[in-house]
C-alpha positions as CSV (number, residue, x, y, z in Angstrom):
1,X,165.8,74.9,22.2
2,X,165.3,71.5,24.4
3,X,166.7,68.3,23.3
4,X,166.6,65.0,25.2
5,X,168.5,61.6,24.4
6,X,166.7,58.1,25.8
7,X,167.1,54.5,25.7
8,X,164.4,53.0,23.9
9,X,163.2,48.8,23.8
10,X,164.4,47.1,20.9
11,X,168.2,48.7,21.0
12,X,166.9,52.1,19.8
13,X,168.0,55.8,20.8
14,X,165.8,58.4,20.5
15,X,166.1,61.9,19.9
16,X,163.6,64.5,21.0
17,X,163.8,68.2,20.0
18,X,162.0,71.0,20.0
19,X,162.3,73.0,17.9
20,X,163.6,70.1,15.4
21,X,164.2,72.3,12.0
22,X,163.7,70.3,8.9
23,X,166.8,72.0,7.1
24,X,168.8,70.4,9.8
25,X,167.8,67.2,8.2
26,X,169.5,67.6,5.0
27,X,173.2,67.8,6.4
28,X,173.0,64.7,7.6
29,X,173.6,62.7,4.5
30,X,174.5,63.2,0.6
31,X,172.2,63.0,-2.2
32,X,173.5,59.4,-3.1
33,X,170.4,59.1,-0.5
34,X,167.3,58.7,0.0
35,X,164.3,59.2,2.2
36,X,160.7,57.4,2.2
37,X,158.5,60.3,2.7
38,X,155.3,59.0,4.8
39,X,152.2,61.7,4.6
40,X,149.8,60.3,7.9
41,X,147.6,59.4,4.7
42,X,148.9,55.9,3.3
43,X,150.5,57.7,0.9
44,X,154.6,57.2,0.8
45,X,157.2,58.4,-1.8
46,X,160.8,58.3,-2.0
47,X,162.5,61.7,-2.2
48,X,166.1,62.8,-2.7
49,X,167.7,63.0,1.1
50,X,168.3,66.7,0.0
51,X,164.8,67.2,0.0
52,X,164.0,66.4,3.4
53,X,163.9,70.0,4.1
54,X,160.5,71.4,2.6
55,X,158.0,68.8,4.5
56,X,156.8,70.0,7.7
57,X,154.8,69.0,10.9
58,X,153.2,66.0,10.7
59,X,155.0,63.9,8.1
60,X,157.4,60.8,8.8
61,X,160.5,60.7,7.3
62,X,162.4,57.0,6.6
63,X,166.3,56.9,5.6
64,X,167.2,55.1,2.7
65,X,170.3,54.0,2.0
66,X,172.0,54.1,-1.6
67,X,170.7,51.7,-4.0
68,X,167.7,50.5,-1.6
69,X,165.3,48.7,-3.4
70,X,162.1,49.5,-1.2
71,X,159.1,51.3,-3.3
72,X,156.9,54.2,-3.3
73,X,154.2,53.0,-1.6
74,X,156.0,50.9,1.1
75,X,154.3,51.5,4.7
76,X,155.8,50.2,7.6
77,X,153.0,47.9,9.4
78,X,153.0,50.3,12.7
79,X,152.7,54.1,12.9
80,X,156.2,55.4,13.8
81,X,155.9,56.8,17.3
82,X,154.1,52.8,18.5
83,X,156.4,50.8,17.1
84,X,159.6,52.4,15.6
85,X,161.5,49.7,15.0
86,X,159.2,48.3,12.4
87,X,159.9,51.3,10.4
88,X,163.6,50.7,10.1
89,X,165.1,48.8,6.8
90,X,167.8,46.7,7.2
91,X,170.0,49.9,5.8
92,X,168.2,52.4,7.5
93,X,170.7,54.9,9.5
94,X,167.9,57.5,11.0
95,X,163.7,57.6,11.2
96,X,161.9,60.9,12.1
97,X,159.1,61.9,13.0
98,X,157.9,66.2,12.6
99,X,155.5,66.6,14.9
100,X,153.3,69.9,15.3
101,X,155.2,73.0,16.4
102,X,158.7,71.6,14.6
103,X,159.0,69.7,17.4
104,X,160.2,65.6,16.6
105,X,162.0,62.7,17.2
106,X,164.5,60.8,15.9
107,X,165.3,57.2,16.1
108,X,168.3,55.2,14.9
109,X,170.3,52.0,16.0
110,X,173.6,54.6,16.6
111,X,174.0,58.0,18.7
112,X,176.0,58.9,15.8
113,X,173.6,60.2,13.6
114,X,171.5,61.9,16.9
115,X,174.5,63.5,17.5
116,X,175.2,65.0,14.2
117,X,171.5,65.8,14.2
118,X,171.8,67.5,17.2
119,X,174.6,69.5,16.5
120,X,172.8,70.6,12.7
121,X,170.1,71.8,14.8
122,X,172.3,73.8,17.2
123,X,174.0,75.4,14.1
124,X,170.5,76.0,12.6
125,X,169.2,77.7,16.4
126,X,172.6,79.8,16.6
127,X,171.6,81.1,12.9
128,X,168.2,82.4,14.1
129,X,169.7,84.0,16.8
130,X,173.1,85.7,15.6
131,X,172.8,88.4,13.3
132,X,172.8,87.8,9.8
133,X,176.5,88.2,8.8
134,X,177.9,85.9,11.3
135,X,178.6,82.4,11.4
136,X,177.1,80.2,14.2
137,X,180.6,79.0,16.1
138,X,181.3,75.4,15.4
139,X,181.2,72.7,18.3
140,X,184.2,70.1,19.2
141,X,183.7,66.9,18.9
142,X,184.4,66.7,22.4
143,X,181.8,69.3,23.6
144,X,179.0,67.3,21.4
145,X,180.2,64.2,22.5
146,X,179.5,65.8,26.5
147,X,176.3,67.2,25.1
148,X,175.1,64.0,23.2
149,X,175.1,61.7,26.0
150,X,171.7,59.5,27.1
151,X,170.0,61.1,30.3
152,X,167.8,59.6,32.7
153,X,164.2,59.5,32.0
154,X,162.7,63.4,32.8
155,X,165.8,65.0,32.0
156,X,166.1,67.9,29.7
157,X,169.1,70.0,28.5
158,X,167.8,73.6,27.7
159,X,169.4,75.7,25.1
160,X,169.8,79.5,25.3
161,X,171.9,81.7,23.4
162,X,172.9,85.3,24.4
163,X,175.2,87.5,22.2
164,X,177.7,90.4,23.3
165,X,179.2,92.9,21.7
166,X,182.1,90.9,20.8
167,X,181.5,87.2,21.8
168,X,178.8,84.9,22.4
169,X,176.9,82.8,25.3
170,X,175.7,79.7,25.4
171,X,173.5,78.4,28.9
172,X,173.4,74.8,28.8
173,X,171.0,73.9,31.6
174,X,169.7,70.4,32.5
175,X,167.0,70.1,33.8
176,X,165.1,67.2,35.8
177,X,160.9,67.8,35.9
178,X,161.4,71.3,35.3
179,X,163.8,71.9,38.1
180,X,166.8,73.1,37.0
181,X,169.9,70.6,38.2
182,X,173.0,71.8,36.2
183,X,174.2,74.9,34.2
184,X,177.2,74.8,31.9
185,X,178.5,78.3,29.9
186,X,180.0,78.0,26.2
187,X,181.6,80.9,25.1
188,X,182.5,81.8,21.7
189,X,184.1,84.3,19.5
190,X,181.5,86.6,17.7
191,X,182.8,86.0,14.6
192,X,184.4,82.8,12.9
193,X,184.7,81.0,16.8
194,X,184.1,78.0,18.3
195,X,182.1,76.8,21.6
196,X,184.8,76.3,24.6
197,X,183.2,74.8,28.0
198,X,184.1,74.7,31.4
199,X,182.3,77.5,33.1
200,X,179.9,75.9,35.7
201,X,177.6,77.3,38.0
């Protein structure tokens, strides 16, 4: 997986993942919330946060906090990827957009929410990868704080898991215009670990 975090005009921060896994979504928030589902079609609904999971490429997705009295219907009066900022409510923690390929991006006002984003959709890589009994190993909140930090325009951090007999590898390789500039090595116990940095190369 790829993931960048940028700056963006009107006091935005911006998320851009590929893949971006729906289910990742859904840990970010409770059930007391909502989201404003937006179809590409002028259509909009409001659905429980839980839900966020089941919609797919090419659908917009609008966090609503608890007790928000917006309607089904509501459109924000720019497409999301023009003009995100008009699509933010005055409670509004997080806007996504699923793009083809489950790639996306994520907007919000915080890097909070980005970086519990990005670390749902590490957990939800790791699963694909590890075998079925095991785990993905959990990240410190220092390690996600090192990983979710804003990079210069170009710059990607690459993803790739590798598992051993009895621990795992994770290369964590930035990379500026495709040329690799830095590679970091997590390590982890097999089963039940968690990430530990410091190896770099």
């Amino acid at each position: 997986m790829a993931f960048t975090l940028q700056r963006e005009p009107d006091d935005l921060w911006a998320l851009y993942l590929r893949p971006l896994p729906p289910s990742a979504l859904q840990t970010l928030f409770d059930d007391s919330h909502e989201a404003l589902v937006l179809d590409g079609w002028g259509r909009s609904r409001r659905i429980p946060w839980s839900q966020v999971g089941r919609h797919a490429a090419g659908c917009e997705l609008i966090h609503l906090a608890p007790h928000s009295e917006v309607e089904d219907g509501w459109e924000p009066p720019c497409p999301l990827l023009i003009a995100p900022s008009e699509s933010f409510l005055p409670d509004t923690q997080l806007v996504v957009s699923l793009l083809g390929g489950l790639h996306g991006v994520a907007f919000s006002r915080s890097t909070k929410p980005l970086a519990r984003l990005l670390n749902a959709s590490i957990q939800a890589h790791s699963q694909w990868i590890l075998p079925e009994s095991n785990t993905p190993p959990t990240i410190t909140d220092a390690l996600l704080s090192e990983l979710a930090c804003p990079t210069a325009e170009g710059i990607w951090t690459h993803l790739s898991l590798h598992v051993h007999r009895r621990f795992v590898t994770m290369d964590v390789c930035r990379a500026d215009e495709g040329a690799i500039v830095e590679v970091d090595r997590w390590v982890a116990e097999l089963r039940d670990g968690h990430w530990r940095g410091g190896w770099r190369f």
